[in-house]
C-alpha positions as CSV (number, residue, x, y, z in Angstrom):
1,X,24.2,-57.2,-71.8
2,X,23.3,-54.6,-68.9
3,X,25.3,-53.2,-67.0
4,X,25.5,-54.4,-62.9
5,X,25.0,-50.3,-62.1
6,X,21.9,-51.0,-63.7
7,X,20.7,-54.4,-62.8
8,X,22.1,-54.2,-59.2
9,X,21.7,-50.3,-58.6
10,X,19.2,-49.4,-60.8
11,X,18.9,-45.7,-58.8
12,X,21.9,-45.0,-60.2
13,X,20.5,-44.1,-63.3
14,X,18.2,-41.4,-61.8
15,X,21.2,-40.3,-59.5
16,X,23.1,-39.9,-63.6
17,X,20.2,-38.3,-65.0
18,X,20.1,-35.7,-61.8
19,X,23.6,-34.6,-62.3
20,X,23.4,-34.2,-66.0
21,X,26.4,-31.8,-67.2
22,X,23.9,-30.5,-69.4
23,X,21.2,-29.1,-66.8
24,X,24.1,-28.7,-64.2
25,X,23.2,-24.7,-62.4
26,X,25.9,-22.9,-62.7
27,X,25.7,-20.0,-59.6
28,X,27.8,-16.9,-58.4
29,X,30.1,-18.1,-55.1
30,X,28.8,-21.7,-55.3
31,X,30.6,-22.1,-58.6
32,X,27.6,-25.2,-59.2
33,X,24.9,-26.3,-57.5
34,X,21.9,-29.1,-57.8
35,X,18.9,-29.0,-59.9
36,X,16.2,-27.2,-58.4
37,X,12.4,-28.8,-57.8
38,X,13.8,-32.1,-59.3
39,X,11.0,-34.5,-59.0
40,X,11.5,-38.5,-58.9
41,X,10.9,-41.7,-57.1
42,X,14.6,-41.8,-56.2
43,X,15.7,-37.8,-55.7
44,X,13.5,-35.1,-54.9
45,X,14.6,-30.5,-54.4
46,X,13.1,-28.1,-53.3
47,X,12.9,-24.6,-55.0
48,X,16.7,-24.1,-54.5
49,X,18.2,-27.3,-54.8
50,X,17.9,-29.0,-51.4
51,X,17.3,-32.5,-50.8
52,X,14.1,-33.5,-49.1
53,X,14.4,-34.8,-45.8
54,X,11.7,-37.7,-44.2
55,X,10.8,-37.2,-40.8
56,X,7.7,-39.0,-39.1
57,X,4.4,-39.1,-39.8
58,X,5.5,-38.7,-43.1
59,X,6.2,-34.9,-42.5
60,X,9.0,-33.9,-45.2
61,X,11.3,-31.1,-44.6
62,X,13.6,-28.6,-46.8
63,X,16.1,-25.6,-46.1
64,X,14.1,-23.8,-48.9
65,X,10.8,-25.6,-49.1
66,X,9.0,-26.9,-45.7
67,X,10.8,-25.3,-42.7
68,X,9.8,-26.4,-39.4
69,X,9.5,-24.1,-36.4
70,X,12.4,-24.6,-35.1
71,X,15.2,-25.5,-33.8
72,X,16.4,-27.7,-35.9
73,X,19.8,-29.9,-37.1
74,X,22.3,-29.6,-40.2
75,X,23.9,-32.1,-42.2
76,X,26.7,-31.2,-44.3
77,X,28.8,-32.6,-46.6
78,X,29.0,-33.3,-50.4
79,X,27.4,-36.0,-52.2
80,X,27.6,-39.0,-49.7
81,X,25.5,-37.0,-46.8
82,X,23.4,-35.8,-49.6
83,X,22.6,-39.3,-50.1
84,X,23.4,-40.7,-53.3
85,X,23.2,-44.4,-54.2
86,X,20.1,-44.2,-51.4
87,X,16.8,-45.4,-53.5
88,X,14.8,-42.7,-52.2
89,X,14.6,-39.3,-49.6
90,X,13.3,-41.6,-46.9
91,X,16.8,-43.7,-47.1
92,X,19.2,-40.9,-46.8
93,X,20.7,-40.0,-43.4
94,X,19.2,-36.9,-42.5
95,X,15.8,-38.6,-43.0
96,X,16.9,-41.6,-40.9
97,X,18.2,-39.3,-38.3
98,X,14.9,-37.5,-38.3
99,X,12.5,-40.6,-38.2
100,X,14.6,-43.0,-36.5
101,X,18.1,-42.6,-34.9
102,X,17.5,-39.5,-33.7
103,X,14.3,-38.0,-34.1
104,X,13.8,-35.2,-30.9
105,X,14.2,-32.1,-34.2
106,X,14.2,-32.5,-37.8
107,X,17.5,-33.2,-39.6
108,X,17.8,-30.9,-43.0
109,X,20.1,-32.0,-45.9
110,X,22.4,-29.2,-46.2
111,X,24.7,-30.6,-48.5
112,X,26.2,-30.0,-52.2
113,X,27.6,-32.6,-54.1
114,X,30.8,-32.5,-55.4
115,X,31.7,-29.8,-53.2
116,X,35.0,-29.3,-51.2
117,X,34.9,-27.9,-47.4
118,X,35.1,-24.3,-48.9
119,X,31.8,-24.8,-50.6
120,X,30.3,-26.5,-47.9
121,X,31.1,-23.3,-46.0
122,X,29.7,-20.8,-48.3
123,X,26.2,-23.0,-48.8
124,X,25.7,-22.6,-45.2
125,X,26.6,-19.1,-45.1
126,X,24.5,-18.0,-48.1
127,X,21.8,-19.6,-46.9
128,X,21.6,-19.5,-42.9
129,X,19.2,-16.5,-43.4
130,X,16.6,-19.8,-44.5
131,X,16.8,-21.4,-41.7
132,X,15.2,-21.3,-37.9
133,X,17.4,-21.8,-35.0
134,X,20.2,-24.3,-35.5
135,X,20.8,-26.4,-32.5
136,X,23.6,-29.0,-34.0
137,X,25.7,-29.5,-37.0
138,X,27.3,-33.0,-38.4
139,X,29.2,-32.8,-41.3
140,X,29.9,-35.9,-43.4
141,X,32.9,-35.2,-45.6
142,X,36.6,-35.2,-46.3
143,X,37.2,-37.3,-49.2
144,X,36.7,-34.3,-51.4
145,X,39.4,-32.7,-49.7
146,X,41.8,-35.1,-49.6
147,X,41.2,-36.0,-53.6
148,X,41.0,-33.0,-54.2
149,X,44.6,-32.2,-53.1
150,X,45.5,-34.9,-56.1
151,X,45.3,-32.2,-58.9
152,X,48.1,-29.3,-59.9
153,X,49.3,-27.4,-57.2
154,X,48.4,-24.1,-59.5
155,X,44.8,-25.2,-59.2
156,X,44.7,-25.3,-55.3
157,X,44.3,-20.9,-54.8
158,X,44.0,-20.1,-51.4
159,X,40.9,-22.0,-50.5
160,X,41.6,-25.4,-52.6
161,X,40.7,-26.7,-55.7
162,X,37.2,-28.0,-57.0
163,X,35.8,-29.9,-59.2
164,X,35.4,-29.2,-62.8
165,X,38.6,-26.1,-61.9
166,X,40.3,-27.0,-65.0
167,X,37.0,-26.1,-67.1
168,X,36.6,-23.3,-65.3
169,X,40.6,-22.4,-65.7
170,X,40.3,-23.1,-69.2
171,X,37.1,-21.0,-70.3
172,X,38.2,-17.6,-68.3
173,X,41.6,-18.1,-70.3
174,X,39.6,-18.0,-73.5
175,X,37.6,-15.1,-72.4
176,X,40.9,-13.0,-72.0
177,X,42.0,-14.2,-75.4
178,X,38.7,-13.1,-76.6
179,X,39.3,-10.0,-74.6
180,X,42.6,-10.0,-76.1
181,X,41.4,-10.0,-79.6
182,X,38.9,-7.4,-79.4
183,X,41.3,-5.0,-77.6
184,X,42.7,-4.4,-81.3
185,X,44.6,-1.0,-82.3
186,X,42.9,1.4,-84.4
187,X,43.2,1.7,-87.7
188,X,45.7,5.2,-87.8
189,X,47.0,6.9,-85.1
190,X,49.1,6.7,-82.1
191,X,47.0,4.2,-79.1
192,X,48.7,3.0,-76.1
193,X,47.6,-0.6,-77.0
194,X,48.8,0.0,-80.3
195,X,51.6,-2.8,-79.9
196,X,49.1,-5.0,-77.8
197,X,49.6,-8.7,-78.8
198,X,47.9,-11.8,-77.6
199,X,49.9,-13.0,-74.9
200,X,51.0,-16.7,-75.6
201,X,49.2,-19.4,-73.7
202,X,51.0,-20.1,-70.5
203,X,52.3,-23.8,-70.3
204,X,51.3,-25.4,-67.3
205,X,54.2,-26.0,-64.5
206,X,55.8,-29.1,-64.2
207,X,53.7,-31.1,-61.7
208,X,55.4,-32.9,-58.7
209,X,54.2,-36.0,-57.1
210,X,53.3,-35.1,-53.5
211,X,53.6,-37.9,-50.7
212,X,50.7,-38.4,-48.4
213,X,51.8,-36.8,-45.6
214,X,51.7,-33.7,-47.8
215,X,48.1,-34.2,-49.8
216,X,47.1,-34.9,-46.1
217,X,48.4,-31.9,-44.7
218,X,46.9,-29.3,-47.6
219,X,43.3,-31.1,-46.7
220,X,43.7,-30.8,-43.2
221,X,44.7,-27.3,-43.1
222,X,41.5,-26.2,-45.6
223,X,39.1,-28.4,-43.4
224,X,40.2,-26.6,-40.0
225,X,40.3,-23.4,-41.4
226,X,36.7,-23.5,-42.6
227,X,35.5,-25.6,-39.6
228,X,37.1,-22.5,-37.5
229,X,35.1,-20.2,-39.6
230,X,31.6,-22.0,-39.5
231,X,32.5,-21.9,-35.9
232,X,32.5,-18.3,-35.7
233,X,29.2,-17.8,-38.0
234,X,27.2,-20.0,-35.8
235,X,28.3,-19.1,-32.0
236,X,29.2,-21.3,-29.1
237,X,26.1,-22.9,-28.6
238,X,25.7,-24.7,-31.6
239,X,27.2,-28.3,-31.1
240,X,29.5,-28.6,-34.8
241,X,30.5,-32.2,-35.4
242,X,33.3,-33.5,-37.8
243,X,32.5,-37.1,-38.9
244,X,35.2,-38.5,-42.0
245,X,33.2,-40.2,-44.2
246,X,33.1,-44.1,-44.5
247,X,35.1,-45.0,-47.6
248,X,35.0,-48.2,-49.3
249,X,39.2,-48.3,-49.4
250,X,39.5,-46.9,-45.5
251,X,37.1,-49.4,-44.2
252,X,38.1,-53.0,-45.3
253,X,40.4,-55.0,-47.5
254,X,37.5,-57.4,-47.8
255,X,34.5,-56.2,-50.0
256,X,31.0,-57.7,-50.4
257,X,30.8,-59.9,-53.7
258,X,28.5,-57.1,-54.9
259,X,31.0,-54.2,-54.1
260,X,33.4,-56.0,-56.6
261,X,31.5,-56.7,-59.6
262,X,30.5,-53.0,-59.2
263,X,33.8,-51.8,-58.5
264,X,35.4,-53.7,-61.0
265,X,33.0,-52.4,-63.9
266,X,33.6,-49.0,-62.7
267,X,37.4,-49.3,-63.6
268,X,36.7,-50.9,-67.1
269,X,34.3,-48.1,-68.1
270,X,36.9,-45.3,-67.4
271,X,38.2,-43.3,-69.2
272,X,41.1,-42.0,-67.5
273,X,42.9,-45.0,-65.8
274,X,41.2,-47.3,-62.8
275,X,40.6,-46.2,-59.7
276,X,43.8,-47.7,-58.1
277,X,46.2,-45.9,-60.2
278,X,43.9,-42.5,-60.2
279,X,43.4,-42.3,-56.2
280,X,45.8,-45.6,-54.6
281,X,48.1,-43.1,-52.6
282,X,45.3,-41.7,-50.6
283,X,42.8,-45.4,-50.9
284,X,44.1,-47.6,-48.5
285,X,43.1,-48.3,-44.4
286,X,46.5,-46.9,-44.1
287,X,46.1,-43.6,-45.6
288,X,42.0,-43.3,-44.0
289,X,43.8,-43.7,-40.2
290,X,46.9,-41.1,-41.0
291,X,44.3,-38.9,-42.3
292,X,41.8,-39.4,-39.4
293,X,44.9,-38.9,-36.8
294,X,45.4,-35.5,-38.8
295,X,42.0,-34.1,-38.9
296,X,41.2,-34.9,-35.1
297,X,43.3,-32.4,-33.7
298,X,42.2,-30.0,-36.3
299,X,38.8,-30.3,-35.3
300,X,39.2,-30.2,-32.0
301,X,40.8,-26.9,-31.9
302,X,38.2,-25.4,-34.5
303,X,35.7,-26.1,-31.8
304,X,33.9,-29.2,-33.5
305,X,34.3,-32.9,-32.3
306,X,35.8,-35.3,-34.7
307,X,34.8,-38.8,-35.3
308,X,36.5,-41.4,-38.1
309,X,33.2,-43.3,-38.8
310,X,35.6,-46.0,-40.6
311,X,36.8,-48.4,-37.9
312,X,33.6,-48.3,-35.5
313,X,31.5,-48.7,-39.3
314,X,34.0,-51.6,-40.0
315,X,33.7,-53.5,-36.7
316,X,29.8,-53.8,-37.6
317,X,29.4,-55.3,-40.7
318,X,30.8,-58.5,-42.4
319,X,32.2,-59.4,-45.6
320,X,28.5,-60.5,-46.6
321,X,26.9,-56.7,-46.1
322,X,26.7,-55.1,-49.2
323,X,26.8,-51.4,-48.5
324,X,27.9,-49.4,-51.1
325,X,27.1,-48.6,-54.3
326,X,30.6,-46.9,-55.8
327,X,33.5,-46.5,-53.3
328,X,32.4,-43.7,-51.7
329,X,28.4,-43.8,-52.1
330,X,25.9,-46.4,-49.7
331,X,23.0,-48.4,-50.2
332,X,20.0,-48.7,-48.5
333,X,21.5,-50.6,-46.1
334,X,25.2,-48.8,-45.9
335,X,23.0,-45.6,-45.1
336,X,21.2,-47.4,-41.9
337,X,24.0,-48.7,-41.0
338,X,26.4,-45.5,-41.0
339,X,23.8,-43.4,-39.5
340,X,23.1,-46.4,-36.7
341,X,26.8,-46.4,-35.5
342,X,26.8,-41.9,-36.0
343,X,23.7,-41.9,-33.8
344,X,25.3,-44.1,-31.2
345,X,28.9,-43.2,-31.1
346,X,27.7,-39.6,-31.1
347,X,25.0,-39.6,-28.7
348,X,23.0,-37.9,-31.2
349,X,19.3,-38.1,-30.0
């Protein structure tokens, strides 16, 4: 019997063979990155790894392939404003910015799955040189953040943890126990690493469990900080906004008859617990608002304007619109409508 990923979302199954672990690009700074020139009906990059943006006319756009003139707008994120669950490039928001909602310049995908706001930072910033003159900036994020803030407190560092830290964490310990090795004494003879012993693998602390108000308070502090920064890199004149992400948890109780087989299935094919008891502190309407109410003033005094895309994204749909895929990824139609109610609420033109 099939799957319903695969019989309701069959795109998923390009999305899954996109992010293969296998053929995953490991790069300096970025820590990972997407496939580059990826061709499909579903997911298409450019020479780096951008996502192709659909503008009108059928004019396609990339931050490394097909630059237009100029200016042009940004959005950022991780993997929902790169657009996965949508069934093709035309679907995802940039493109529907570009050829619908907002179509005066052309809307680039600037965005990294799996990334936290520190990555999202450094794409820009390693590749601005790309790009012609940016007029305005929307990020879609913050859920990476705030999971994010879920793992060891050891992890975190001084810009946050990622994704995959622990197999990074655990490989560079087995290089210096490689190192370790190979550092042996010589045969006769006095050496100052004569004595030089393997030191014994470090246990990990003793982890805590951290209330919300805390998990909020690390994600808020590294999405400022790095909205500050992007501030600085691109001037005054570039409008920045900061839109949190709809989330299937922060926007209704209630979810399409769809959303729940899907949802369901998701928990009885992990591995490593259901989503509830992985993610419950931070997945509720309850959590979304106390973490919207954090981030605004945040925002606000990095110089970007925030917007919860939750309540106004709640108030138009019903129970009957089936709009995402996972609990944090859209389909077709979550994608028109998200980017419908950003284009309005924003004034984005």
């Amino acid at each position: 019997m099939k799957l319903y990923r695969e019989t309701l979302t069959p795109q998923l199954l390009q999305y899954d063979d996109f992010d293969d672990r296998g053929e995953v690009r490991y790069l300096p700074y970025l820590m990972y990155f997407h496939r580059a020139g990826y061709r499909s009906d579903v997911i298409n990059t450019d020479r780096l790894g951008f996502r192709l943006s659909h503008g009108p006319d059928g004019r396609t756009a990339s931050a490394a392939g097909d630059v237009p003139q100029g200016p042009v707008k940004l959005l950022m994120g991780s993997s929902t404003a790169l657009g996965i669950g949508a069934t093709s490039d035309a679907a995802t928001t940039p493109s529907l910015l570009w050829s619908k909602y907002a179509p005066s310049a052309p809307w680039l995908n600037f965005s990294g799955r799996s990334y936290n706001s520190a990555q999202e930072l450094m794409l820009y910033t390693l590749h601005r040189h790309l790009l012609p003159e940016v007029e305005e900036i929307v990020v879609v994020s913050g859920l990476n953040n705030l999971a994010l803030s879920l793992l060891p407190e050891w992890q975190h560092g001084e810009h946050g943890a990622f994704f995959f830290c622990g197999e990074y964490y655990e490989s560079v310990e087995e290089l210096r126990a490689k190192a370790r090795k190979e550092a042996a004494p010589p045969a006769k003879g006095f050496s100052l690493r004569g004595d030089r012993k393997p030191a014994p693998a470090r246990p990990a602390p003793p982890e805590r469990k951290r209330p919300l108000s805390e998990l909020i308070g690390t994600a808020v502090e590294l999405t400022g900080r790095h909205l500050e920064t992007l501030r600085q890199l691109v001037g005054p004149d570039v409008r920045i906004t900061f839109a949190l992400q709809a989330m299937a948890p922060w926007l209704r109780e209630e979810h399409a008859p769809q959303e729940k087989l899907l949802f369901d299935e998701l928990n009885s094919l992990s591995r490593n617990g259901s989503f509830e008891e992985n993610y419950g502190v931070i997945a509720s309407i309850e959590a979304g608002r106390a973490y919207a109410d954090a981030l605004r003033p945040a925002c606000e005094k990095a110089g970007a304007r925030f917007f919860d895309l939750n309540p106004v994204v709640a108030d138009a749909i019903t129970t009957k619109d089936w709009i995402f895929v996972d609990r944090a990824h859209y389909t077709d139609l979550g994608h028109d409508i998200v980017t419908r109610v950003m284009a309005d609420t924003l004034g984005l033109s």
